[in-house]
C-alpha positions in Angstrom: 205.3 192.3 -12.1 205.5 192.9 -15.6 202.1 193.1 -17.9 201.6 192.0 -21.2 198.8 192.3 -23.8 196.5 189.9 -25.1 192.9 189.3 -26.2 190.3 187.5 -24.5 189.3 184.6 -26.4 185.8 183.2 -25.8 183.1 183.4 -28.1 181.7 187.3 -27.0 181.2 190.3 -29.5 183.6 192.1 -27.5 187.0 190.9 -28.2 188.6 192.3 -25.1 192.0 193.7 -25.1 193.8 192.5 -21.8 196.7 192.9 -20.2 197.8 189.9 -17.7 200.1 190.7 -14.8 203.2 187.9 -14.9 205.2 187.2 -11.7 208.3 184.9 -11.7 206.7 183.0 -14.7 202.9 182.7 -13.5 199.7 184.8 -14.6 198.9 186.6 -11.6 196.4 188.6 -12.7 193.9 189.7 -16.3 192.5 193.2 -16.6 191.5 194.8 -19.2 194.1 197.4 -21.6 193.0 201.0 -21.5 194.3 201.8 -24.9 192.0 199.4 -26.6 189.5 202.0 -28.3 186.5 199.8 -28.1 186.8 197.7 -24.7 189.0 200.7 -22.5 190.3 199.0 -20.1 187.1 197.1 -18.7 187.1 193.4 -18.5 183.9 191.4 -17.3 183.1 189.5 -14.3 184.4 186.4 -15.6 187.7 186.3 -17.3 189.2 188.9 -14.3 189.2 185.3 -12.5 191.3 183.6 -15.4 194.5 183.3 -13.2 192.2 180.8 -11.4 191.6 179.3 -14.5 194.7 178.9 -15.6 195.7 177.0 -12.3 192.7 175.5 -11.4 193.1 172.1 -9.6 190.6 171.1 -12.6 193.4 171.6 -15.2 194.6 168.9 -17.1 198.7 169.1 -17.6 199.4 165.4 -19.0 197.6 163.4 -21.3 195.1 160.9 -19.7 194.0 157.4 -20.6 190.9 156.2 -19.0 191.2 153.5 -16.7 188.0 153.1 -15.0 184.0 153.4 -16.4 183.2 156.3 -19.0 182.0 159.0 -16.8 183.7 157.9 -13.8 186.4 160.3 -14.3 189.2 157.4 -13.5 192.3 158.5 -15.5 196.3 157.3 -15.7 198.9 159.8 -16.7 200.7 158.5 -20.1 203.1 160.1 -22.7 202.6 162.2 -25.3 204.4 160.1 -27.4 201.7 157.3 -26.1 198.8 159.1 -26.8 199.6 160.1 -30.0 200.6 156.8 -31.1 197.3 155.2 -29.6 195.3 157.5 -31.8 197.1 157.4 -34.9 196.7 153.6 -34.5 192.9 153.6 -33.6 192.2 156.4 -36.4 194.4 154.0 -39.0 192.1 150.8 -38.2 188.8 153.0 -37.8 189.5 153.9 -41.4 190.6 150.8 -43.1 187.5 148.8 -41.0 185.1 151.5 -41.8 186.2 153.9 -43.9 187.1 157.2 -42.7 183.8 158.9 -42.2 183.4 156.5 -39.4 185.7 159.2 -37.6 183.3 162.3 -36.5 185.6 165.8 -35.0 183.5 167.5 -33.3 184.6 171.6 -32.3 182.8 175.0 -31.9 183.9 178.5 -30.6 185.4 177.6 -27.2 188.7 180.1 -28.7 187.8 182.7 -31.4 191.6 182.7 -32.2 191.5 182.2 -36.4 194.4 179.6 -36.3 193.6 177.4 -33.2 190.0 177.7 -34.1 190.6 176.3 -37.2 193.2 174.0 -36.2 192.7 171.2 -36.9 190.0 171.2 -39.7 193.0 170.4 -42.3 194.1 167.0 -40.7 190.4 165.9 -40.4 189.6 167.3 -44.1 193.4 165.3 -45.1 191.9 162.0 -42.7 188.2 162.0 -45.3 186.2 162.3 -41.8 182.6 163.0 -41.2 182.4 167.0 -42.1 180.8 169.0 -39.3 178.5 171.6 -39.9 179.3 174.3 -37.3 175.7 175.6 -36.8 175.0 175.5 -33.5 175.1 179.3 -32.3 175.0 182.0 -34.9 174.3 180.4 -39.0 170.5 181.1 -38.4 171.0 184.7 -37.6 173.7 185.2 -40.4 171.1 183.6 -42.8 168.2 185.3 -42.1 170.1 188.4 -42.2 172.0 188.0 -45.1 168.6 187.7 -46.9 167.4 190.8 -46.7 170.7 193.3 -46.2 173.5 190.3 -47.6 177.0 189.4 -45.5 178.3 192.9 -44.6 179.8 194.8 -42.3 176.8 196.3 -40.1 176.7 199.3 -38.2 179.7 200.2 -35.9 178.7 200.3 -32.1 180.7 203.1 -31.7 178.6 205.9 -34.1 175.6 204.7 -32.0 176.5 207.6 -29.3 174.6 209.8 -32.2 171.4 207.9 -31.6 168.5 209.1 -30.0 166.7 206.1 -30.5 168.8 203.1 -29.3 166.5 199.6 -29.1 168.2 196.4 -28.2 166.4 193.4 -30.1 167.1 190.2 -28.2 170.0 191.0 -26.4 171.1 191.2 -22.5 174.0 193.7 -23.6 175.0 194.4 -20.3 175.9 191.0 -19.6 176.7 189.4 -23.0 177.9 192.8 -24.8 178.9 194.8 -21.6 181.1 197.2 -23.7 178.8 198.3 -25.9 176.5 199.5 -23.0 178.7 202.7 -22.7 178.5 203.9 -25.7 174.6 203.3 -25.5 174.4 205.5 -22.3 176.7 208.4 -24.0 174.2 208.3 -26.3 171.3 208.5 -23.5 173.2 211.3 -21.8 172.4 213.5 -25.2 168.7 212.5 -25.2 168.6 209.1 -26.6 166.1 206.5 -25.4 167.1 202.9 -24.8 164.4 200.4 -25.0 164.8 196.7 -24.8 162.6 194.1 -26.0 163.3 190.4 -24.6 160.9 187.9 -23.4 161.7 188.6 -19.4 163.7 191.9 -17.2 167.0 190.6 -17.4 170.1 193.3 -16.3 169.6 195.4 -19.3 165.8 195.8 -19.2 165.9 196.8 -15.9 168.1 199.7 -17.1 166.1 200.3 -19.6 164.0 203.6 -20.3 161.1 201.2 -21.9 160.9 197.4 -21.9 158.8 195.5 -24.1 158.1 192.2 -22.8 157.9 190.0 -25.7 156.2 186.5 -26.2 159.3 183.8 -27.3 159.1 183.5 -31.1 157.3 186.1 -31.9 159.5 189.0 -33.1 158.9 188.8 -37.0 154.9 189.6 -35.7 156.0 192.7 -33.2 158.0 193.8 -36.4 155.6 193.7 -38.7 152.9 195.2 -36.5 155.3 198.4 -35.9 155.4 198.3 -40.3 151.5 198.8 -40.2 151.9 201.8 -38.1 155.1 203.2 -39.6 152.6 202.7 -43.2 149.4 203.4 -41.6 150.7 206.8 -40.0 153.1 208.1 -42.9 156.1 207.6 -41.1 158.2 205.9 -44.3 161.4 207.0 -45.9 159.5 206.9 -49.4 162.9 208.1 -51.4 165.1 205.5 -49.7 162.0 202.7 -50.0 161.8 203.4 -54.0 165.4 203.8 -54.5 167.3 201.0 -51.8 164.5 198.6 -51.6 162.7 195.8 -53.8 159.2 194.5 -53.0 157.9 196.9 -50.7 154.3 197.1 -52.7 154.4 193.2 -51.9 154.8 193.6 -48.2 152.3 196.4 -47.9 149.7 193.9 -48.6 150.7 191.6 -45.6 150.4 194.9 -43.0 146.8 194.6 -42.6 147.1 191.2 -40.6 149.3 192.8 -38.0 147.6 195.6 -36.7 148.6 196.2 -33.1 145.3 194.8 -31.8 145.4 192.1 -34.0 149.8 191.8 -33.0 148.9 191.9 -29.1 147.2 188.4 -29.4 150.5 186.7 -31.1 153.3 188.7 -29.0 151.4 189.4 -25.8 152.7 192.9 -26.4 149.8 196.1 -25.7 148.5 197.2 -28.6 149.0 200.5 -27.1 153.2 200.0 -26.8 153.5 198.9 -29.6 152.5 202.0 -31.7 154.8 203.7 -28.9 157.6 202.0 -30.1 156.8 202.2 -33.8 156.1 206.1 -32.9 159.7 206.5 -31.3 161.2 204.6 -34.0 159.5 206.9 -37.0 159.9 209.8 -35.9 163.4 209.6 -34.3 166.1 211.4 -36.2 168.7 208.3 -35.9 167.0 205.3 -35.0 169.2 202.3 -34.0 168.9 198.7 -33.8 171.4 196.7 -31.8 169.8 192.8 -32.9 170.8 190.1 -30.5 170.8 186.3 -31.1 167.7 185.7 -29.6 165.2 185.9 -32.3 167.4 183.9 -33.8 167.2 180.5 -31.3 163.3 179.8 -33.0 162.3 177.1 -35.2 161.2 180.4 -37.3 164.6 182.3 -36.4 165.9 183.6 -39.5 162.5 184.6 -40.7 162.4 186.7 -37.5 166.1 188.2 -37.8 165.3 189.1 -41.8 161.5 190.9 -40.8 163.7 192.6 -38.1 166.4 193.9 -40.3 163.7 195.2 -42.7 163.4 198.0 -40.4 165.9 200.1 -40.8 165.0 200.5 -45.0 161.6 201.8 -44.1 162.6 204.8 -42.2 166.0 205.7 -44.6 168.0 204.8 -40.6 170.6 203.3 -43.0 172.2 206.6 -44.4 171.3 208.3 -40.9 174.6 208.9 -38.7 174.2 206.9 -35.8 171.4 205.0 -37.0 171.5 201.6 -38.5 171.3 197.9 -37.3 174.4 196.1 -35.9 174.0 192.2 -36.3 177.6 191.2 -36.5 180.9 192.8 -38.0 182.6 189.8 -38.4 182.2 190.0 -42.7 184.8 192.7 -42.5 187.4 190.2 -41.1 187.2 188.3 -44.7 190.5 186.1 -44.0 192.6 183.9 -46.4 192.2 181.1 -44.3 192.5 178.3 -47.1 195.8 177.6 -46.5 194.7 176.5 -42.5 192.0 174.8 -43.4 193.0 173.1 -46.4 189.3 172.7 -48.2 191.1 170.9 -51.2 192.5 168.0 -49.0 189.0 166.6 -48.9 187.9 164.3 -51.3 184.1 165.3 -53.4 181.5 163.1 -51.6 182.3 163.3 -48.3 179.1 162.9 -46.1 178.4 165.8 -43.2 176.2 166.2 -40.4 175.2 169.1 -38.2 176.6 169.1 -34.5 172.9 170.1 -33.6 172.0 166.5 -34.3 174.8 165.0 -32.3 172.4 162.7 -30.1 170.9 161.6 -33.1 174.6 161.4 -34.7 176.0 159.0 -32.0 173.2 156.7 -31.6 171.5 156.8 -34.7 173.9 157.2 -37.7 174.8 154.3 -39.8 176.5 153.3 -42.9 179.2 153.6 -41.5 178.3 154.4 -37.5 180.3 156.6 -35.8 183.3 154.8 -34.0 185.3 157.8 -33.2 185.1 161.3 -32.3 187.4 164.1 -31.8 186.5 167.0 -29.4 188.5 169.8 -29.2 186.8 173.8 -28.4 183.8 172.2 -27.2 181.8 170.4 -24.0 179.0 168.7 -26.0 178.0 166.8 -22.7 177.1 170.3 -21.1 176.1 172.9 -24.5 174.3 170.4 -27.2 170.5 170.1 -26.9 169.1 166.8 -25.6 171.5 166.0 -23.6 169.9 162.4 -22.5 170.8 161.5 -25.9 174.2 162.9 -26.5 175.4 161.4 -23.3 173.8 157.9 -24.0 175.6 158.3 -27.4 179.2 159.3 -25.2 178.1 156.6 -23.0 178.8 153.7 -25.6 182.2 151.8 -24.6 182.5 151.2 -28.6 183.1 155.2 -29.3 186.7 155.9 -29.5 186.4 159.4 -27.9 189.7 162.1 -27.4 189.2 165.2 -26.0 191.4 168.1 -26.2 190.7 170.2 -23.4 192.3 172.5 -20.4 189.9 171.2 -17.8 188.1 167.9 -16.6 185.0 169.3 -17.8 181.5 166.9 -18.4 182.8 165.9 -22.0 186.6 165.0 -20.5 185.1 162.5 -18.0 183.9 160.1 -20.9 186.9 160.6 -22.8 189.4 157.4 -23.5 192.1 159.6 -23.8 192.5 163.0 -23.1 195.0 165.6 -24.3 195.9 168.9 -22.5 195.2 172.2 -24.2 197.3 175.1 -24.3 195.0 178.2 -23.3 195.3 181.7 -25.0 197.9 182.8 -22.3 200.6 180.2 -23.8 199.6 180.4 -27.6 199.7 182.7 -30.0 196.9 183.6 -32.5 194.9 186.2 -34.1 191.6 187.7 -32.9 188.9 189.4 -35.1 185.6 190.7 -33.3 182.0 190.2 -34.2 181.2 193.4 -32.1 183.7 195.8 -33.2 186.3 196.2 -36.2 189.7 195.8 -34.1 192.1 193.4 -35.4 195.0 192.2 -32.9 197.3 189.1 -32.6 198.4 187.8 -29.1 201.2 185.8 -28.0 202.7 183.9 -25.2 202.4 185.5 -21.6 203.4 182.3 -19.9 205.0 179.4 -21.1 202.2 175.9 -21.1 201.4 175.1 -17.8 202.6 171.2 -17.4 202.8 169.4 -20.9 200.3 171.4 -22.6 199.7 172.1 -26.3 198.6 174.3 -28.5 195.9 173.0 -31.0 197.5 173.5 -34.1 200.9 171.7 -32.7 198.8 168.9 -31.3 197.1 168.3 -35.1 200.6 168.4 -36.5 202.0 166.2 -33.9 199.1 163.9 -35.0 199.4 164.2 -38.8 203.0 163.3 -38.4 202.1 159.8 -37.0 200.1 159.4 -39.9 202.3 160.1 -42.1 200.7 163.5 -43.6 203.3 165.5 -45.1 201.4 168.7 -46.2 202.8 172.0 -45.4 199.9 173.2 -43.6 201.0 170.4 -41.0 204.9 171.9 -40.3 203.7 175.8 -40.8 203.7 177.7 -37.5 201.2 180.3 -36.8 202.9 183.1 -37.1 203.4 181.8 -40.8 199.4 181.2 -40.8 199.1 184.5 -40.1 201.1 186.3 -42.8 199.0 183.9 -44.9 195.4 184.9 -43.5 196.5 188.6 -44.5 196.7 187.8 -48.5 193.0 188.8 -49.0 191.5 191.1 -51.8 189.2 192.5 -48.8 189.2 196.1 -49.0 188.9 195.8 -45.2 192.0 194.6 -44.6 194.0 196.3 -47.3 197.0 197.9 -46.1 197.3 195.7 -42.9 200.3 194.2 -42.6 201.9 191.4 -40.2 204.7 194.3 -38.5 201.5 196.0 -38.0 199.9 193.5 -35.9 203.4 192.2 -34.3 203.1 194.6 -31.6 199.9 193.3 -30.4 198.2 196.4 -30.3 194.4 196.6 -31.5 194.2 197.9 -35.3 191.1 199.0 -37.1 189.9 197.3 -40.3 188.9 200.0 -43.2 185.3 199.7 -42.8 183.6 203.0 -43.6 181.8 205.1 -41.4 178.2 204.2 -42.8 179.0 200.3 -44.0 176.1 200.8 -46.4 176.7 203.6 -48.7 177.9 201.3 -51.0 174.5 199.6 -51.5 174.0 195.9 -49.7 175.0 192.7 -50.7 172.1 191.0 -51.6 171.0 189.7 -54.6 169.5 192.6 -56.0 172.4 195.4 -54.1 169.6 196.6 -52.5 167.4 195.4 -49.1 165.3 192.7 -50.1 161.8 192.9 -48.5 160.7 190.5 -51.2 164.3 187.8 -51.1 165.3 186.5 -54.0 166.9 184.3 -51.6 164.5 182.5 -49.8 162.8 182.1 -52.9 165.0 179.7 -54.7 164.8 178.1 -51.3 161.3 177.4 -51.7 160.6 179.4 -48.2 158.6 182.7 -47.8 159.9 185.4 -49.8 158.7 188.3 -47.9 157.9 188.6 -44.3 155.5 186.5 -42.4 154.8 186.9 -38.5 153.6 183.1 -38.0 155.4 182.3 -34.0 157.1 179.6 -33.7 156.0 177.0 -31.9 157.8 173.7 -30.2 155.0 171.6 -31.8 156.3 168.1 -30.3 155.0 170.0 -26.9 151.4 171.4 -27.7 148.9 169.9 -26.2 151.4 168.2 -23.3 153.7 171.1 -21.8 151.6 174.5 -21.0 154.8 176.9 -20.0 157.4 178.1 -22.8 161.0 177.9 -22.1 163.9 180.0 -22.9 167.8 179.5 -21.8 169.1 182.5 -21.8 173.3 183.2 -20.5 173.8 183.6 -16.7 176.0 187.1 -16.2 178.6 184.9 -14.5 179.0 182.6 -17.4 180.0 181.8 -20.5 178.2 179.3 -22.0 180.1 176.4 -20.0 182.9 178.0 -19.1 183.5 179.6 -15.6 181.8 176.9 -14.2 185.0 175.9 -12.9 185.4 179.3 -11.0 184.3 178.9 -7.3 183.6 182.8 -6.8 181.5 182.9 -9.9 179.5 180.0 -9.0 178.6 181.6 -5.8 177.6 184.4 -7.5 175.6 182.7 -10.0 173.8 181.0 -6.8 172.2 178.0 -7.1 170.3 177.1 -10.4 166.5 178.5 -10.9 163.5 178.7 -13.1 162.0 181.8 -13.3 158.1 181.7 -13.1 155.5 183.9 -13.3 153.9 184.2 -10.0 150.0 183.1 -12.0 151.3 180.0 -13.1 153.3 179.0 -9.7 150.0 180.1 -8.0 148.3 177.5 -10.4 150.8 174.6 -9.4 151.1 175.5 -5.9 154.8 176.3 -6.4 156.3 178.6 -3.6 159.5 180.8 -4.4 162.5 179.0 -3.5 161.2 175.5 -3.6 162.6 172.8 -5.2 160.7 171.8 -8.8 161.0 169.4 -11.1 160.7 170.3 -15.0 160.0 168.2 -17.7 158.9 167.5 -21.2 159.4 163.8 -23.8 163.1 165.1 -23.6 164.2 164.5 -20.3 164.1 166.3 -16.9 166.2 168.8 -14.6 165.7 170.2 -11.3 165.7 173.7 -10.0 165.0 176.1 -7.1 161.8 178.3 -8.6 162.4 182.0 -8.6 158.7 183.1 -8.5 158.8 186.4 -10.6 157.5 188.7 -12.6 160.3 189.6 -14.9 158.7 186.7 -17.3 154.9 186.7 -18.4 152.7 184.7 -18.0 152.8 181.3 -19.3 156.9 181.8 -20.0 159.6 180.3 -18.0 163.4 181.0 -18.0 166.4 179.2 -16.7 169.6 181.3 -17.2 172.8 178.7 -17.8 174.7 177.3 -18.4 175.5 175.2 -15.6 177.5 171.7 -15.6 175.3 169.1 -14.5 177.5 168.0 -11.8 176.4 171.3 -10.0 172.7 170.6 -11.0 170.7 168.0 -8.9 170.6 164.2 -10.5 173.6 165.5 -12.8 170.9 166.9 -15.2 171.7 169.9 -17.5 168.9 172.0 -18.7 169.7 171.0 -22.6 168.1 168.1 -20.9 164.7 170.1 -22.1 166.0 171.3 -25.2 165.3 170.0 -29.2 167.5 168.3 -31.9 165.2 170.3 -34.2 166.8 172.7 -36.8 165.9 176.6 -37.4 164.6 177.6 -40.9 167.7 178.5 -42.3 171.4 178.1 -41.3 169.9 175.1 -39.2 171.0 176.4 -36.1 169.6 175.1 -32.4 166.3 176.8 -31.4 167.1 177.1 -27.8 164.6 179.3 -27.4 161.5 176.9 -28.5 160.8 174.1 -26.0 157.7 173.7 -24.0 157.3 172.5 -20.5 155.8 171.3 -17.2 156.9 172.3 -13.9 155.8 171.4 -10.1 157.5 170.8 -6.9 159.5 168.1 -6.6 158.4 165.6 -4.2 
């Protein structure tokens, strides 16, 4: 057996440098490479299985017409040469009856890769489609942050093992960052304390030396209330608030309103812990701040995330080794990726919507109505929010819908045609992180299992059939590449592409303290009063208002979050048998005061609802939530859930404060046994 590196794909911080075991021409097995500085050899639960991925009997290897009802999942094998000449044809008359924004492509993060993710935005941007705004997971947390520090490099994960304060903001790092976890506990095994705050004890609380049990939507008031006693008891970097900060003498005014007595009543948090924390976080010599997406997923997210990332300023942890706040590190990856994605093939005018609002996209949308749609790196059926009306909009027999894909996932089923994808394993592309500041290009263990394609080659097979003759549409990616690498980033200066040929994990030239330099705001320094948000018209400085799902007050008692399951990754695994089993069946967790209150017993069957739409779970009657909080951990594909029904069946079309993201996290609900 001979092993050969690559990078895991899927849309995790960690970035994972692999090695997969090939045997006579077959992946036999993924683990990860122990020369990767950052992952070192560790791989997660989940893509150790990938072999099983890669050959699951769920695996499409021909393209697919449907012959039977959308949904039924009744398919014939055709021709590549069939399918591609079926959509050219139905994209040519879609445009000429139409126009061309009557054509909708619809993809997210289902491969980080920089070429295949970007694929095929150049032949939809050459077509005149619908643009899609890519919001769904992270722009609200990349907004709210960039208003008060700017888009930056944040601190590196791997100076944290000089903490001795580490507190993990929103984030089950064991399970969704696993690899940072060790360099947390290093920093633990020299004195450091790790404290978690999160709504409910998932796997990283309960390793945890403190857990702070935090109401949903509520983290800009729990930050603002450790501010009052950071002010209150003298605990302020003075010389790096005058010098590195504007609008500090506006913010102290706010303080007041966010006592920790007052704070306890909005974030269900003790008044008592919360000057505990604030204590820790004052007086510790390099206080730390790993910020998860959590906060983010809140009608009121990026006012949260930007209150959060305040912080750091007020105790000087910015200049302090081993201090900081990581977000993301994905600004020092600052690619030439306009010859992929070809922005000036567009014409001016072009209308766009926000893959949030699919539902309302596909049922709703006129002038002109969406006739076709175009999903590739995505399984909207199973991840977008309201799910009853996403699939009644995949439902119409009047949608044109293809699907790229490497399994017969929810989305496939309603597809007319499908087209089989080419997974990491048989492509080659380059990976950047947004947990750690590794660049590293893969290639081809394995040759395509069956007929399948690689994204880019399947957009260029396509813009050949309609007659597109750009050179972005005949460039391979290893010519991408070369091109992605002419950047002015001082990041990425001195990289070349015989550097990355070898496949071996190189680091970007991000400095030991990212922010020496000043920040990137506005003002070059941390903006407690945003100039931002200003010309925005929003809140300029900090405000600790919750948010609240307001379509459910008055009607739904019991808060909801959807956090990841440990076994998953968002949809994917689902297709993995052993992980599934793992997983167990799907629950609710509920506090054992409110199931006592609806007669609930643990491991019943419940029904839970809202003016969405319904799902049905086995209640886990706990107290790792609070009262009056619920959590169901997905993702799961409906067709493992009873009735077919997702939990985005619960969740909101509504858009965050800024970036306009999905807040997840902010539904309200009813639950009881189902009868």
């Amino acid at each position: 057996m001979e092993f050969k590196r690559s990078v895991c794909p899927h849309d995790c911080p960690d970035t994972c440098g692999l090695l997969a075991g090939v045997d006579g021409g077959r992946v036999v097995s993924v683990r990860g490479d122990p020369d990767h500085p950052f992952t070192r050899g560790a791989v997660c639960v989940k893509v150790g299985h990938y072999p099983e991925r890669i050959y699951s009997p769920l695996r499409i290897t021909t393209p697919l017409r449907r012959t039977g009802k959308k949904g039924e999942g009744s398919f014939a094998r055709i021709s590549w040469d069939e399918a591609l000449e079926e959509i050219a044809s139905r994209y040519s008359h879609i445009s000429k009856a139409y126009g061309p924004e009557a054509i909708l492509p619809y993809s997210y993060a289902g491969t980080m890769g920089l070429v295949h993710f970007h694929g095929g935005h150049a032949f939809f941007h050459r077509l005149g489609a619908t643009r899609l705004k890519r919001t769904i997971c992270s722009s609200t947390v990349e907004a709210g942050f960039a208003a008060t520090v700017g888009k930056m490099p944040t601190t590196d994960i791997e100076s944290t093992v000089e903490s001795d304060l580490i507190i993990i903001w929103g984030s089950n790092t064991i399970s969704t960052n696993m690899h940072a976890w060790p360099f947390f506990l290093e920093a633990r095994r020299k004195g450091a304390i790790i404290a978690v705050i999160d709504p409910y004890t998932n796997r990283t609380a309960r390793q945890a030396d403190i857990h702070l049990k935090i109401r949903p939507g509520t983290d800009a008031a729990l930050a603002l209330s450790m501010m009052n006693v950071l002010a209150g008891e003298g605990l302020l970097d003075r010389a790096f608030i005058d010098s590195q900060t504007i609008g500090f003498e506006e913010l102290k005014s706010r303080l007041p309103g966010y006592s920790p007595a007052l704070a306890e009543g909005i974030t269900g948090i003790a008044a008592s812990s919360t000057k505990e924390i604030a204590r820790l976080y004052g007086k510790a010599r390099a206080p730390y701040i790993r910020l998860g997406w959590g906060p983010g997923r809140q009608l009121r997210g990026a006012m949260a995330v930007r209150t959060i990332a305040i912080l750091p300023a007020l105790v000087g942890a910015f200049r302090k080794r081993g201090g900081g706040i990581t977000r993301s590190t994905s600004a020092a990856f600052d690619m030439n990726l306009s010859p992929l994605t070809r922005e000036d093939l567009g014409k001016k005018g072009v209308r766009s919507v926000n893959m949030v609002e699919l539902g309302k996209v596909l049922t709703n949308l006129d002038n002109p109505q969406i006739m076709a749609m175009h999903v590739y790196h995505s399984n909207p059926a199973v991840v977008a929010p309201d799910s009853k009306m996403v699939m009644k909009g995949l439902s119409r027999e009047d949608l044109f819908l293809v699907v790229q894909e490497h399994l017969m996932t929810e989305t496939a089923l309603f597809a007319d045609l499908v087209l089989p994808g080419a997974s990491f394993l048989e492509s080659t592309d380059l990976y950047r992180s947004y947990g750690h500041y590794y660049l590293q290009m893969a290639k081809p263990v394995i040759e395509p299992v069956g007929e399948a394609r690689p994204t880019l080659r399947i957009f260029q097979d396509l813009a050949r059939r309609m007659g597109f003759k750009e050179d972005c549409f005949s460039m391979s990616e290893e010519e991408f590449i070369k091109e992605m690498l002419k950047t002015d980033s001082p990041y990425l200066e001195g990289i070349s592409y015989d550097d990355l040929e070898e496949g071996r994990p190189i680091r970007v030239r991000v400095p030991e303290n990212p922010f020496e330099s000043g920040f990137k705001t506005p003002s070059g320094k941390v903006e407690i009063y945003s100039r931002t948000m200003a010309d925005l018209g929003l809140d300029p400085l900090p405000d600790g208002s919750p948010s609240v799902d307001v379509e459910g007050i008055g009607k739904y008692p019991l808060q909801l979050i959807t956090p990841p399951r440990h076994q998953f990754l968002n949809s994917t695994f689902n297709e993995i048998d052993d992980l599934r089993d793992q997983a167990g069946r799907p629950t609710i967790m509920i506090h054992p005061g409110d199931a006592e209150a609806r007669g609930i017993k643990g491991g019943a069957e419940v029904r839970v609802w809202n003016d969405r739409g319904e799902c049905f779970l086995i209640a886990d009657v706990t107290d790792r939530t609070a009262p009056g909080v619920t959590v169901i951990e997905g993702l799961y594909w409906p067709r493992f859930m009873v009735g077919n029904l997702g939990i985005n069946s619960l969740t909101s079309q509504r858009l965050t404060d800024m970036g306009k993201s999905c807040a997840f996290h902010c539904n309200l609900v009813e639950v009881a046994e189902s009868k």
